[in-house]
C-alpha positions as CSV (number, residue, x, y, z in Angstrom):
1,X,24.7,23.3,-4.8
2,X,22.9,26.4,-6.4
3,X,20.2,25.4,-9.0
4,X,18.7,28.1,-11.3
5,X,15.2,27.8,-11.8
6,X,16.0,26.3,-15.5
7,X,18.4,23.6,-14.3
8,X,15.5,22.0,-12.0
9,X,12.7,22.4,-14.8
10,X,15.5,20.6,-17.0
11,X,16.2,18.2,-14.9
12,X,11.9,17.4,-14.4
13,X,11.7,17.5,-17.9
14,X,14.8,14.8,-18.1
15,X,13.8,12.4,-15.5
16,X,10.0,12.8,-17.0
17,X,11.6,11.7,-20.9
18,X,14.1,8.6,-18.9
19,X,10.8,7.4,-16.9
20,X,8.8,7.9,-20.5
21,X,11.6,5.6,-22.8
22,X,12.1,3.4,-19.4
23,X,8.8,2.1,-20.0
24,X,9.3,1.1,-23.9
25,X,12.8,-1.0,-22.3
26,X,11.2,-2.6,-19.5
27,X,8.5,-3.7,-22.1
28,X,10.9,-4.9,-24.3
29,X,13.2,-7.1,-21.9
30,X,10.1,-8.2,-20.1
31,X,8.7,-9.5,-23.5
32,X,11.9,-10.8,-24.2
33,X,12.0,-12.7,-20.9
34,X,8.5,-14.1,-21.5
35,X,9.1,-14.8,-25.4
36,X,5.8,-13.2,-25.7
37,X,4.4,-9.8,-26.2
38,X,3.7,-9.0,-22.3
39,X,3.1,-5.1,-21.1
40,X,3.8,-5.7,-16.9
41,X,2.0,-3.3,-14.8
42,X,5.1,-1.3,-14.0
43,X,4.7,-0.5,-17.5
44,X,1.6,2.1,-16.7
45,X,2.9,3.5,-13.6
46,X,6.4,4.3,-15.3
47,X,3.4,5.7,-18.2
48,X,2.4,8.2,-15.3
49,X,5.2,9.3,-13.9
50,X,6.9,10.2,-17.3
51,X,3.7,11.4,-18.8
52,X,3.4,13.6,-15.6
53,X,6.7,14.6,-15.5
54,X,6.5,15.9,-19.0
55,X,3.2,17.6,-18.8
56,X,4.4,19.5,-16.1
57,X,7.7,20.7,-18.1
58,X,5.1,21.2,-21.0
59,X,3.1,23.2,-18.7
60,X,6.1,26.0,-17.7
61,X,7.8,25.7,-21.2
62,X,4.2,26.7,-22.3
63,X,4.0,24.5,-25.4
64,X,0.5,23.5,-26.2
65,X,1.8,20.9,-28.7
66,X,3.8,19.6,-25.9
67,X,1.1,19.7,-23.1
68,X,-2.0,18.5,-25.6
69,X,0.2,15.4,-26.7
70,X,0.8,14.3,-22.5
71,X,-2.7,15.9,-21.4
72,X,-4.9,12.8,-21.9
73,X,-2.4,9.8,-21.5
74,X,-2.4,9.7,-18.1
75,X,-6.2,9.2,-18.3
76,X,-5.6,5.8,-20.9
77,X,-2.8,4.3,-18.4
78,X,-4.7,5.1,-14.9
79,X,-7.7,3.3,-16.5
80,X,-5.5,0.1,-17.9
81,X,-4.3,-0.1,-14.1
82,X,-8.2,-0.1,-13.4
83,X,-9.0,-2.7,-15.9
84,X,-5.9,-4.7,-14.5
85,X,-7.0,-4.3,-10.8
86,X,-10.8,-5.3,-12.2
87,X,-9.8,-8.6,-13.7
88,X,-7.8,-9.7,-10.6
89,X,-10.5,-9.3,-8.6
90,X,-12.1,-13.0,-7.6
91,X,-15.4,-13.3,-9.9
92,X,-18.4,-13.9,-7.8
């Protein structure tokens, strides 16, 4: 199989948007399954790979709308995993 340089940043930017909206669905049925508003950690690492994903496609379909809205995300989800990690950790 021969893909043209567009098709792979296509399918990046696709696979970025399904890992992006994954996240909102896992919330959802996780919530649902808890009959509570629960975000599970999965949550923020599918939150990095989509927000990666589509900062890269930004990045080559050189939209600075694009790439400032998925710039600083990844900063706000890598630092929830750190508060998560934190407050696991046994108190002294």
């Amino acid at each position: 199989m021969n893909f043209s340089r567009e098709t792979l940043w296509l399918v990046v930017g696709f696979t970025g948007q399904i890992a992006f909206t994954g996240r909102f669905v896992l919330q959802w049925l996780y919530s649902e399954y808890k009959k509570r508003s629960v975000i599970p950690v999965s949550f923020w690492y599918l939150s990095i790979v989509g927000s990666t994903l589509l900062l890269f496609y930004a990045i080559y379909r050189q939209d600075p709308v694009f790439i400032a809205g998925q710039a600083f995300g990844s900063i706000v989800y890598f630092r929830n995993l750190q508060l998560i990690a934190k407050s696991r950790q046994p108190k002294e």
